[in-house]
TORMILUM-489996 format. One record per residue: x, y, z of N, C-alpha, C in turn; residue in one letter. Coordinates in steps of 0.1 Angstrom, whole numbers, padded with zeros to 4 digits, always signed. Layout:
XYZXYZXYZA;...
***
This chain:
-0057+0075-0138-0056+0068-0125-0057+0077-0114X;-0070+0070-0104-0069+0084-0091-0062+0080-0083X;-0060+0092-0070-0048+0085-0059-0055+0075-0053X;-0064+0072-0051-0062+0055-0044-0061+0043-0057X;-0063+0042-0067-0056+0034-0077-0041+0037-0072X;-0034+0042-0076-0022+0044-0074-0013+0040-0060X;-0025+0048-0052-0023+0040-0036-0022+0024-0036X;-0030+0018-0041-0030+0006-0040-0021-0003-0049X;-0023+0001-0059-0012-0008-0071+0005+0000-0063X;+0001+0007-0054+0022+0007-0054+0020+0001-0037X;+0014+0000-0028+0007-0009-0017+0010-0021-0020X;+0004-0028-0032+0008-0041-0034+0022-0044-0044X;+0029-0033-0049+0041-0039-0050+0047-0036-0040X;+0046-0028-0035+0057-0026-0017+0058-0039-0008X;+0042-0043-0013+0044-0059+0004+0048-0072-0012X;+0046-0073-0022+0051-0082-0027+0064-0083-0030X;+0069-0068-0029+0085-0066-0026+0093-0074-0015X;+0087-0071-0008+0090-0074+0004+0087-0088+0007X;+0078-0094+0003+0076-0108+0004+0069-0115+0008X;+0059-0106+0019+0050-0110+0026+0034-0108+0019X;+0027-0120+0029+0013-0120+0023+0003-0108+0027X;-0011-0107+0022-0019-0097+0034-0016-0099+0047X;-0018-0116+0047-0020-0117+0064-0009-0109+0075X;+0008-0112+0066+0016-0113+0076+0017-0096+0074X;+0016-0086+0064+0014-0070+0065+0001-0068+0074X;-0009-0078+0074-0019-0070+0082-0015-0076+0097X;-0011-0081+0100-0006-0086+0115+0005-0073+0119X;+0019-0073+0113+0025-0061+0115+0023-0051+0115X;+0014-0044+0107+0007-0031+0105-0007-0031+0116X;-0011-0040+0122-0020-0039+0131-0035-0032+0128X;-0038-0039+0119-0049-0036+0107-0051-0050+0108X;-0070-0051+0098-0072-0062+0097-0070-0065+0081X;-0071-0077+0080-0065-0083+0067-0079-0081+0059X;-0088-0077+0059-0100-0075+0052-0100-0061+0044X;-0093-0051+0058-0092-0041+0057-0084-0031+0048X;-0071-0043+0048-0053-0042+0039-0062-0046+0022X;-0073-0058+0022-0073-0062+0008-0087-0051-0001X;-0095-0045+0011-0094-0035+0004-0091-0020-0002X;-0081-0017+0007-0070-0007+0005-0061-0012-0013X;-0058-0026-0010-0049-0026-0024-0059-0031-0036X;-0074-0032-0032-0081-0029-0048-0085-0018-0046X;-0088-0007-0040-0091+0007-0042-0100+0005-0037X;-0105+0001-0028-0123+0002-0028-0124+0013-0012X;-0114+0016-0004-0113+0021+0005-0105+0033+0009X;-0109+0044+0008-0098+0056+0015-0092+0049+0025X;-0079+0057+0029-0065+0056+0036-0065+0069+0045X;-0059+0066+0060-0056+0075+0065-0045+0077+0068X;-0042+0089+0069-0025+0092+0069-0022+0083+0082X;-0027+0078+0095-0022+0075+0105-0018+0059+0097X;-0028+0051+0090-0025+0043+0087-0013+0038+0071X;-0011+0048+0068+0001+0052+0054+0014+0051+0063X;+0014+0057+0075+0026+0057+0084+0029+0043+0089X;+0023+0036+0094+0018+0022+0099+0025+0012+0087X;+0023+0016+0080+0025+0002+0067+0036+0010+0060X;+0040+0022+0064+0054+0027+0057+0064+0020+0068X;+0062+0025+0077+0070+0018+0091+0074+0005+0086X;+0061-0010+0086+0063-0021+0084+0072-0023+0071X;+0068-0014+0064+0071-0025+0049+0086-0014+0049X;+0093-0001+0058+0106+0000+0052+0107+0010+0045X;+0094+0020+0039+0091+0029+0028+0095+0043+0035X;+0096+0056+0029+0092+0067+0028+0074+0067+0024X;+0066+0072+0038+0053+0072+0031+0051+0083+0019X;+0059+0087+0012+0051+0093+0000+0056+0082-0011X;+0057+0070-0010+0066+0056-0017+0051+0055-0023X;+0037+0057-0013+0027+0048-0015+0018+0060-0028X;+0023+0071-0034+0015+0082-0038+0025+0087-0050X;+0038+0079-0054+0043+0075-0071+0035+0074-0082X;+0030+0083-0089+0028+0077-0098+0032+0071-0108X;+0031+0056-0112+0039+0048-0123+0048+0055-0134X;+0057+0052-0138+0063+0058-0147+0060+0057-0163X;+0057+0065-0172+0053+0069-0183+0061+0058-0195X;+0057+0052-0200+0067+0047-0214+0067+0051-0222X;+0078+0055-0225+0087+0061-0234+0083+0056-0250X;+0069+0061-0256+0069+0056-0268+0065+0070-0277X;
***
């Protein structure tokens, strides 16, 4: 998994955490909603100005967005 997989799959559990849709993270974050949906399938680099922006919104430590998943224990 590369860092933008990762970026994005912990991106979209952050705003589904939280509750909201694209639209209402991409209104708060001040980003377009085109822009947020392709950040959370990978199809788009991230800039650190905008990792701050949506850490802000959604409540995170920006390095929240750069976790990699945790390993199962088999």
């Amino acid at each position: 998994m590369d860092l933008r997989e990762i970026f994005a799959t912990n991106l979209r559990r952050l705003r589904n955490a939280k509750g909201w849709s694209q639209d209402e993270l991409a209104f708060e974050a001040k980003i377009s909603r085109g822009y947020l949906s392709l950040l959370e399938k990978g199809e788009h680099y991230v800039s650190i100005k905008i990792i701050g922006q949506l850490a802000e919104k959604l409540e995170v430590e920006p390095a929240e967005f750069l976790k990699r998943p945790a390993k199962s224990g088999r």
